[in-house]
ZATIZA-783606 format. One line per 4 residues: their letters; for each residue y, z, x of N, C-alpha, C. Coordinates in pm, whole numbers, plus 50000, padded with zeros to 5 digits. Layout:
N
A = Y Z X Y Z X Y Z X; ...
end
This chain:
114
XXXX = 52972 53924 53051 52930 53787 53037 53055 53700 53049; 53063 53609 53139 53174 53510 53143 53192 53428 52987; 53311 53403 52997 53384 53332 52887 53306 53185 52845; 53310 53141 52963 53241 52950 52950 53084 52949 52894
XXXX = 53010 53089 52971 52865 53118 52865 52851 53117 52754; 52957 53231 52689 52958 53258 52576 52986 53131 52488; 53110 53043 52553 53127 52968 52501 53014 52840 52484; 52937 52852 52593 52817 52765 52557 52696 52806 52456
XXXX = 52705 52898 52428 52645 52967 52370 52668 52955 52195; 52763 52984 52180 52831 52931 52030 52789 52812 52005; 52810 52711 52110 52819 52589 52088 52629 52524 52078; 52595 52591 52152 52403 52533 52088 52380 52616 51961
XXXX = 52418 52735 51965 52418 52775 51813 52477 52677 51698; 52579 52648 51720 52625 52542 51636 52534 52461 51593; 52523 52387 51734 52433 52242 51734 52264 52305 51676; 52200 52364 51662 52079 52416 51670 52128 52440 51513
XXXX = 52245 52494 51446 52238 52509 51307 52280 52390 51229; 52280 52306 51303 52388 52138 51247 52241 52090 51226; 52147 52040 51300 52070 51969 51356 51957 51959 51211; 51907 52071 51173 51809 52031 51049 51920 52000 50941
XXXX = 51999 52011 50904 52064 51974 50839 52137 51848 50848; 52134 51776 50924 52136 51620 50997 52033 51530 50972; 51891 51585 50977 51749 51545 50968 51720 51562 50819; 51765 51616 50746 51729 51603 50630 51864 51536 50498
XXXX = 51907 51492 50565 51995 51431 50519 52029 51286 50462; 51917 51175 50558 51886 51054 50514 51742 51058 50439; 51723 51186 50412 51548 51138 50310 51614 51098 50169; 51468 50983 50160 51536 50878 50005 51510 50992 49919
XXXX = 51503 50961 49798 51492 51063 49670 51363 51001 49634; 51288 51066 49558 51166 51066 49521 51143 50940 49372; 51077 50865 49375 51144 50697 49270 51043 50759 49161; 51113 50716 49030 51018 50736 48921 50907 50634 48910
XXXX = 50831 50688 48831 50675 50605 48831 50757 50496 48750; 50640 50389 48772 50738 50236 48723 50703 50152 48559; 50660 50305 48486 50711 50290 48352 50783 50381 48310; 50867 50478 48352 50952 50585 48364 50902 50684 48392
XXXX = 51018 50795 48378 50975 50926 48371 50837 50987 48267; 50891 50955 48129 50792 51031 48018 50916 51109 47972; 50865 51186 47844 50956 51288 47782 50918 51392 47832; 50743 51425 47890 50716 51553 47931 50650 51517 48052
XXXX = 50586 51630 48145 50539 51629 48267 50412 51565 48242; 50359 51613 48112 50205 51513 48133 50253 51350 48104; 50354 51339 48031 50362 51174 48014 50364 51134 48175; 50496 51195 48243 50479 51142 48407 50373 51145 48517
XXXX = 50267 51252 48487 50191 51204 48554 50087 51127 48512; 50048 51074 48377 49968 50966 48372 50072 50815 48384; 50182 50834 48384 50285 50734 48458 50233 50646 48611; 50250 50789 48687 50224 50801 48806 50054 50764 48826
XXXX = 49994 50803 48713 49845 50767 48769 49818 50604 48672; 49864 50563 48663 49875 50430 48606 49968 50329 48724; 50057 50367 48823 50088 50322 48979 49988 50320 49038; 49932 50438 49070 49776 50499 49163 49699 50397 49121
XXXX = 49663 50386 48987 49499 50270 48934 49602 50140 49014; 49712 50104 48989 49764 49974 49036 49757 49946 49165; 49761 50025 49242 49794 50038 49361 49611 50013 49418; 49499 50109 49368 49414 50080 49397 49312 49973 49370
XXXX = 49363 49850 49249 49343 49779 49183 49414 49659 49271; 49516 49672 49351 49545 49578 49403 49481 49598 49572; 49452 49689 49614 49352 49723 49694 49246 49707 49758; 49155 49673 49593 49023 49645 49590 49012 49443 49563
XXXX = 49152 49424 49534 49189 49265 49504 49218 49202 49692; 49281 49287 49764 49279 49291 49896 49148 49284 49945; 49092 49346 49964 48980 49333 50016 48836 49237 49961; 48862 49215 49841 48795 49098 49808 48855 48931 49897
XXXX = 48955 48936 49871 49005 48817 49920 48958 48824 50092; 48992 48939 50144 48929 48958 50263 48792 48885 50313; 48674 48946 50221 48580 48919 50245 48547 48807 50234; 48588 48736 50149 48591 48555 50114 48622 48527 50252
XXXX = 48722 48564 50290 48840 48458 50410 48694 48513 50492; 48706 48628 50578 48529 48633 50693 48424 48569 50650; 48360 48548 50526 48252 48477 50483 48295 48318 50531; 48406 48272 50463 48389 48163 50489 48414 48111 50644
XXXX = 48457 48211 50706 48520 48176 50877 48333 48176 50914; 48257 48263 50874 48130 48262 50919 48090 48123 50906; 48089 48075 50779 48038 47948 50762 48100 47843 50831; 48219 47808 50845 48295 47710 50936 48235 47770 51059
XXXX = 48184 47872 51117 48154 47880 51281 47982 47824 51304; 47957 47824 51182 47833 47781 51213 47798 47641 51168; 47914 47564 51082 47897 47456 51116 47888 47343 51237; 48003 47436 51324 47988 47399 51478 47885 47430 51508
XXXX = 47817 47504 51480 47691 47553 51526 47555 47424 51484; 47572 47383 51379 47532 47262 51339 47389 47347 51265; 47434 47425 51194 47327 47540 51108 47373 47531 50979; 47483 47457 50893 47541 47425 50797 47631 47315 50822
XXXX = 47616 47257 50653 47756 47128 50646 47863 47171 50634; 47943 47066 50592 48096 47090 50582 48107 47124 50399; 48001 47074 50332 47976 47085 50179 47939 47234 50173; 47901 47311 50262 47880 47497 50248 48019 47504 50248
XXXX = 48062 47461 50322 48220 47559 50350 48292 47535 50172; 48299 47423 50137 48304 47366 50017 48294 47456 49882; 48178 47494 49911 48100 47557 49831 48139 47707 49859; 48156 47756 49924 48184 47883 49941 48348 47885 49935
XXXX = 48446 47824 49927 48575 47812 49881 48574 47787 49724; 48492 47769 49658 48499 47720 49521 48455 47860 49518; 48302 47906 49505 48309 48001 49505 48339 48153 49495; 48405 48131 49634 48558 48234 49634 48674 48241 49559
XXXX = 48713 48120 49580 48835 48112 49407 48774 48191 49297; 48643 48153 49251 48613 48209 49119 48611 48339 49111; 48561 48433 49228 48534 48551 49233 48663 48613 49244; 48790 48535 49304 48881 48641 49313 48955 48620 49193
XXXX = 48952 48482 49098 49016 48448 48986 48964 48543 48853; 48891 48603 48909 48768 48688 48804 48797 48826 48779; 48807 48852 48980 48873 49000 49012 49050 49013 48952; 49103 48871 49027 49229 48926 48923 49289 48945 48789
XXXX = 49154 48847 48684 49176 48863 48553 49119 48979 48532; 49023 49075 48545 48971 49185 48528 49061 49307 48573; 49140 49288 48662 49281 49364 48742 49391 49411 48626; 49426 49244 48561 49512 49219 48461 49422 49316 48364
XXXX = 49337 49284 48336 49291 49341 48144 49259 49489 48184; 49240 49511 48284 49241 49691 48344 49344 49759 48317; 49486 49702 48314 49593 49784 48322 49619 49745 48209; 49569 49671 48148 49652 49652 47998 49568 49813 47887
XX = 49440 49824 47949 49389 49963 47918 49471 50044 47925; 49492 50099 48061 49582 50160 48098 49714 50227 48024
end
């Protein structure tokens, strides 16, 4: 076997043994749940499942607000439509405030369970 093979040869070995070890090198570290650790493993994972309810609690606060914003785009399209006033749209923005002012106080007193 010629010299310059071999020598290429070493050298993807190298690179081929460098390479996962390159790739795993910028992963972040794993963040504690965001009322700490706990003293024991069950404290951390109802930690962690007290993020999870938050996370899905702000979720379900997402998609409420969602549905307001399409409801009311419905109603503004059909005022052009001249099938509703401008006092629906009105009314369905008041509305909507309340329901999501409702969802987020119920959000709040959820995690205070928690």
């Amino acid at each position: 076997m010629p010299k310059k093979t071999k020598t290429l040869r070493h050298i993807a070995i190298a690179v081929a043994l460098a390479v996962p070890q390159l790739t795993f090198a910028a992963l972040p570290q794993a963040q504690a749940p965001s009322r700490g650790e706990g003293t024991n493993i069950i404290q951390t994972l109802q930690n962690y499942g007290y993020d999870g309810a938050m996370l899905l609690a702000l979720l379900l606060l997402a998609a409420m607000f969602l549905g307001v914003a399409a409801h009311a785009y419905g109603v503004y399209h059909e005022i052009h439509e001249g099938k509703k006033k401008w006092r629906d749209l009105g009314a369905t923005a008041a509305v909507g405030v309340c329901i999501i002012g409702v969802g987020i106080f119920l959000a709040t007193r959820a995690t205070n369970i928690l």
